[in-house]
N, C-alpha and C positions, 0 to 999 in steps of 0.2 A: 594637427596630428604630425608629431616625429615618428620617420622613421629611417633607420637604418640603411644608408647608400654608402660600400666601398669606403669605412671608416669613417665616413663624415655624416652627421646628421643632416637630413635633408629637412630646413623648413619653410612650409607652404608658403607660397605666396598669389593672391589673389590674382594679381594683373596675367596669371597665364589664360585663367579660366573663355575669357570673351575673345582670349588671341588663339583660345584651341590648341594648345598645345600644354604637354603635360612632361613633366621628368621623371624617369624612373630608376636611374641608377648617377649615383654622382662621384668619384673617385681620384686620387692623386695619380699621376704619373710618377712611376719610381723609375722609369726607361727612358727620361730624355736627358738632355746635360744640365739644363738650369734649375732640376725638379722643380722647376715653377708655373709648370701646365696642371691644370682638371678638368677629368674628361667629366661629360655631362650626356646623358642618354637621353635624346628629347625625342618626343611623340608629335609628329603636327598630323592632327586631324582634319585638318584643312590647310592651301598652301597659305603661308608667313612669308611675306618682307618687310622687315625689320631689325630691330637691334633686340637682343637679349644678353643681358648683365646677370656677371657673378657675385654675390657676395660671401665672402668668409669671416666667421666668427670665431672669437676664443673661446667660447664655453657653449652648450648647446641648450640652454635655456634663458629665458628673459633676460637675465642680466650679462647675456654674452654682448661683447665689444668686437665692432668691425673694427675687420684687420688688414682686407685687401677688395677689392673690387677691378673684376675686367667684362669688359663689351665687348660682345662679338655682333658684327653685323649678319645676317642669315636671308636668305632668298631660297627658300623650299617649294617643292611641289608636297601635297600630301605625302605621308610616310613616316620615317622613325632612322636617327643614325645620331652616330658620337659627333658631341661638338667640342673643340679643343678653348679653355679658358687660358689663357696665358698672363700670370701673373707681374708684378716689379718684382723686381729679384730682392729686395726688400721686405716683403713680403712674406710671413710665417708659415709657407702652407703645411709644412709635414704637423706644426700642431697648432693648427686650427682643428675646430672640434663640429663645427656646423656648418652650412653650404645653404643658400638660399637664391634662387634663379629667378628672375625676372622677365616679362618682359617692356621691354624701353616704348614708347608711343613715340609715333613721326613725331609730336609736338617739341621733345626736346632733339629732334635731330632733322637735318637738313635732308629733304627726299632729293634722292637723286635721278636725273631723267630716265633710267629704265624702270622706276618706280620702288627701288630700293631704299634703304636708309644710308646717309652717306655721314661726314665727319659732326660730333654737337653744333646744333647750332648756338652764333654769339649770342649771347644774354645777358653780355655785363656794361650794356648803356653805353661802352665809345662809339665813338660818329664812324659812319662806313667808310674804310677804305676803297681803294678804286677796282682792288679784288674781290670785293665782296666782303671782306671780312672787318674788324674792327679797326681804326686806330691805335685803340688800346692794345689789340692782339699783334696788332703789324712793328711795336713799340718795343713789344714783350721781348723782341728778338735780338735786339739792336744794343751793342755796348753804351 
């Protein structure tokens, strides 16, 4: 079911249902400098640590094409409050036409010791650097 959130269509996405948590309004920021924020109204019926991902669409049925995606990591007690998506400036959101909210599992993100979700974890096969992180990523940075 589509329905109507703040200009954007909101489409369901399963992975919130077993994290308890629900969205009920989802809207662009026309009041910040980069208008490249949406807010998102989430419900947690139980508390959440984790990651919860934005996605944005060009049309608001089947055949719409992402257009941007952002993660926010989240650490709630039970309850309901706006969470801010911040986009790449890049990014089409004044016409994107559909909004779809997720939520992320530890499994692609590294849990961090107070039991939250902390930056993705590596997944692309380099050998561990001495930081924990890849080869390949530690590579990535370097002229």
């Amino acid at each position: 079911m589509l329905s109507a959130c703040g200009g954007l269509k909101l489409k369901p996405d399963s992975s919130l249902v077993p994290a308890s948590v629900s969205v009920t309004r989802v809207e662009r920021a026309v009041d910040n400098a980069t208008g490249k924020t949406v807010h998102a109204y989430l419900v947690f019926d139980k508390p959440f640590a984790g990651a919860v991902e934005m996605r944005l669409f060009d049309r608001d049925d089947a055949k719409g094409v992402e257009v941007g995606r952002s993660v926010v990591r989240v650490n709630e007690p039970a309850g309901a409050h706006y969470v801010d998506f911040i986009f790449d400036p890049r990014t089409p959101v004044f016409t994107a036409a559909a909004a779809q909210v997720k939520a992320v599992t530890a499994g692609g993100f590294e849990e961090t010791p107070d039991g939250g979700v902390g930056a993705p974890a590596e997944t692309d096969g380099g050998t561990a650097s001495p930081d924990g992180g890849t080869a390949a990523a530690a590579d990535a940075g370097t002229p």
